[in-house]
N, C-alpha and C positions, 0 to 999 in steps of 0.2 A: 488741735490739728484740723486743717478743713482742706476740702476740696480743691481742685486748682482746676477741675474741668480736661477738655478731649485735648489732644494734643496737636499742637500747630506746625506748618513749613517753618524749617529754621531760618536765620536768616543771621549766620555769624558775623558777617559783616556789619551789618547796622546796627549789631545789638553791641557791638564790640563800641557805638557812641552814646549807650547808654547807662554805661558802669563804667564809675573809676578804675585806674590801675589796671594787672595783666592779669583780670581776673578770667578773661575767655579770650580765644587769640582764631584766627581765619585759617590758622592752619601752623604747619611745620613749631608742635611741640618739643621743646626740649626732651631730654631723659630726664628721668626721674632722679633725684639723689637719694646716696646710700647707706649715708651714715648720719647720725645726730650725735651732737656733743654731751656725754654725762650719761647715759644708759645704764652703762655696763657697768655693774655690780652693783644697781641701785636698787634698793628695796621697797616694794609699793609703801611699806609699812615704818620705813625712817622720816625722818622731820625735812629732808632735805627733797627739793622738786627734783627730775630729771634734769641734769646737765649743771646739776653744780659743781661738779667737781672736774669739767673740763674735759672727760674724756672722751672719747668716742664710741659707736658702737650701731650697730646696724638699723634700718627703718623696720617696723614691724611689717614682717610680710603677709601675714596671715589676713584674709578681710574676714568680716563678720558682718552680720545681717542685724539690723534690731526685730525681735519678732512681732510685732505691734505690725510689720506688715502683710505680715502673712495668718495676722489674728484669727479670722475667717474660718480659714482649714485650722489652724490649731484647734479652737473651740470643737472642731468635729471629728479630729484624726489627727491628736498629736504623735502619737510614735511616729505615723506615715508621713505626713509633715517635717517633724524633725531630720528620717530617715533620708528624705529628697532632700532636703537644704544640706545635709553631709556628701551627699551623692555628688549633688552641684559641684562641691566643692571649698565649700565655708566652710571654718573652722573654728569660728566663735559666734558666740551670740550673743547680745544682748537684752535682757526680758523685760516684757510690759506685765506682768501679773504674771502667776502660775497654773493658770487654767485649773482650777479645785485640785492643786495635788500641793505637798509639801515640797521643801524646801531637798531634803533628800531622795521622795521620787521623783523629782524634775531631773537631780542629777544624775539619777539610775537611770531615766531614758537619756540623758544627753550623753554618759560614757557610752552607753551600749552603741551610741553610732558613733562616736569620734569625735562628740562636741562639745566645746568649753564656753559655760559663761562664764562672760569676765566682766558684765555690766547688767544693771537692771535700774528699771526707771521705779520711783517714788514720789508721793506726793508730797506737799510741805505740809499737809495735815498730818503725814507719818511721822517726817519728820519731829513735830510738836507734840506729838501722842505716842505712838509704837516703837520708835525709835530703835530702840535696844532689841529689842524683837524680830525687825528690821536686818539691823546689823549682823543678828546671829544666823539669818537666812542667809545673806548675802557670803558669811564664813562658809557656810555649812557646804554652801555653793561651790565655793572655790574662787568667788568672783573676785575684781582685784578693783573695783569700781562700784558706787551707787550714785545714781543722778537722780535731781530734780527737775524733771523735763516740762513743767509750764507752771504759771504761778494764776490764781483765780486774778480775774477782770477789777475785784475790789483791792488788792494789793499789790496794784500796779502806778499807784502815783508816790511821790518823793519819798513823804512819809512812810508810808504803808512798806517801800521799798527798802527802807534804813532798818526798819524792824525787822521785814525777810533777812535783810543779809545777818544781822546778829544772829538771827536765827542758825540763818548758814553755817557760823564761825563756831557758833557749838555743833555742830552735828557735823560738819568737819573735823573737830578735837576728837568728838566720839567715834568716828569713823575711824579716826588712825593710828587711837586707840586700841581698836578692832584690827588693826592690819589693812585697810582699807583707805581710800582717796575717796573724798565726795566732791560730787559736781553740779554745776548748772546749766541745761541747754536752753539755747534759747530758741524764740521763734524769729516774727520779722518788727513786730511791733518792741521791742530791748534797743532795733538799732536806729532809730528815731526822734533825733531831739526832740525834749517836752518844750514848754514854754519857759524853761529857765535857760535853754539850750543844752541840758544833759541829757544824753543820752540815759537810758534806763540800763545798761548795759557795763557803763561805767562807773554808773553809782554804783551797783552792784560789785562790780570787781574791786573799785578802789577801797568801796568798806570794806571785804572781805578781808582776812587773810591769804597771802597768797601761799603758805604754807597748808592751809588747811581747806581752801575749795581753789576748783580746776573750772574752767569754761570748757563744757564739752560744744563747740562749733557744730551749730547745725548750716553748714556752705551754702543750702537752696535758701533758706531763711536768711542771712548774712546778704546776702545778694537781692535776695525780693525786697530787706529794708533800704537797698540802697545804698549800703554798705561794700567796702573791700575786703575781703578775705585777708589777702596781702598784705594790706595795712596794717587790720586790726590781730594778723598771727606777729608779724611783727611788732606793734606796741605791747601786746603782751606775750613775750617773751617766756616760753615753758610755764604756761596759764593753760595752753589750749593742749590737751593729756588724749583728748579723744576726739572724733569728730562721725556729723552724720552724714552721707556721700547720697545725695539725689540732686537728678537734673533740674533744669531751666530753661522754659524754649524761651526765645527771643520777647516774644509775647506775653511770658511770664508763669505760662503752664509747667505744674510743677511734672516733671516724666522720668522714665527711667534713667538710667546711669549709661552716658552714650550718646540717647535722644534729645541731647537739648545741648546747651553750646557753652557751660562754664565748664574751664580748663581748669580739671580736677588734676592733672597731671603735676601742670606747676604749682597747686595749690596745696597740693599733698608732699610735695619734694621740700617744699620751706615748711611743712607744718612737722616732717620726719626733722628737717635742720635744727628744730625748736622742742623736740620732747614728745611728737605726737607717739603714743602707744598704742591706739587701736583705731580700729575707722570701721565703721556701721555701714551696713547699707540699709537704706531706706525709701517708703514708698507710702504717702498716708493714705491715700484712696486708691490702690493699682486697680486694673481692670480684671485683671490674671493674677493674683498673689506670683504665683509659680512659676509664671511665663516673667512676671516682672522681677523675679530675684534673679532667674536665670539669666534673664538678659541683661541687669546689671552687674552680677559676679563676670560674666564673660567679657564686658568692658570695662570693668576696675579692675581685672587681673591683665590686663594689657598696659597699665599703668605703675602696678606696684614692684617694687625689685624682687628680681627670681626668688621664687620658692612658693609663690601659689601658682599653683596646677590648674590648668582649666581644664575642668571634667565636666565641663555643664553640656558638650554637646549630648 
């Protein structure tokens, strides 16, 4: 994750001729949609993805924070930390490490204020080493998700890339095994043809199984490579399980949720139509941890169907 710098004047309209599809729009958003197909009575823990079975059933209301953005004050005051992101008004979270505590006192501060994780990022060295150990954190949790949120700089060409995903396709198997979905987020450089013209992104999915690893969609990234949102939730079709929710000013600064001009509204109404279950909010360098959850919990709860509360004033 790196920096994206101060934030710029928007300018919806002419950014609106620099990305394909309706991935940000000048104004007059749709409503959000409210139902996805195959939800309902699907178990994180069965061989079948979200929406095989046809049926219907509500978008997940609830937003979640990943805490990797509010790093900072955790490392110094996690109860107090966790306490205000409940307060806010989030209801889940998704973890970057446990700040030196176990797996069951993370979860003894996050019941004590009303918070559920249901995701935590891993690395692919876990993957290949700890794995199982992993896994049993992730149960103990409660979580219903583990992602792989970036891959080192030397296993990022074709080769090196065909091995990650095998890697994936077991630790997937192990994952759901375990009761659990494993995933992969991406950054900007997955949606960028190499020199054979594949994207890194696609290799990755098509080796995969799509029974056993999800694309958790990080939306700023998808966007800063150049990429549609729209497209790519519609080509992969209940792949995309999860998603990460930070802004994009026109100029490319990554900023809060609100502050910048991709139309997370329609992006999030086809990713509920397609199986999404949970959505992150996120922020890699905020200025304000605090000020920046707050301020994007209170514009992604204007977007998601009734039932998150905005208590962040």
């Amino acid at each position: 994750m790196k920096e994206m710098g101060a934030s710029s004047t928007l300018n919806r309209r002419s950014f609106l001729r620099t990305l394909p599809g309706a991935v940000v729009t000048a104004g007059g958003l749709g409503g959000i949609g409210r139902v996805w197909p195959g939800a309902e009575g699907w178990s994180i823990g069965n061989a079948g993805h979200p929406g095989s079975d046809g049926r219907r059933s509500q978008v997940p209301s609830a937003i979640g924070v990943q805490l990797y953005t509010v790093r900072s004050v955790m490392a110094t005051d996690p109860e107090g930390t966790l306490a205000t992101i409940a307060d806010i008004g989030y209801e889940e979270v998704e973890l970057a490490g446990l700040y030196g505590m176990s797996a069951r006192e993370m979860k003894t501060r996050l019941d004590a204020v009303g918070l559920a994780a249901t995701s935590s990022h891993h690395s692919v060295e876990e993957v290949r080493g700890s794995w199982e150990t992993t896994l049993e954190a992730a149960v103990a949790l409660g979580q219903r998700l583990v992602v792989v949120p970036a891959l080192p700089v030397a296993e990022r060409d074709g080769e090196a890339l065909r091995r990650v995903a095998d890697d994936f396709n077991r630790a997937g198997e192990a994952a759901r095994a375990a009761g659990l979905r494993f995933g992969y987020h991406n950054h900007d450089w997955e949606m960028r043809p190499g020199a054979d013209g594949v994207r890194p992104i696609d290799l990755l999915l098509d080796r995969t199984d799509p029974e056993l690893v999800d694309w958790q969609m990080d939306i700023f990234w998808v966007v800063h490579g150049g990429a549609d949102p729209m497209a790519d939730l519609n080509a992969r079709a209940r792949r995309v399980t999860s998603v990460h929710v930070k802004d994009r000013t026109a100029a490319g600064e990554m900023v809060d949720v609100g502050a910048g001009v991709i139309d997370f509204r329609t992006v999030l109404a086809r990713a509920g139509e397609l199986g999404l279950l949970h959505q992150y909010v996120e922020h890699d360098q905020p200025g304000d941890p605090i000020e920046s959850v707050r301020a994007s919990y209170r514009a992604l709860a204007a977007m998601v169907p009734a039932g998150a509360e905005d208590r962040s004033a």
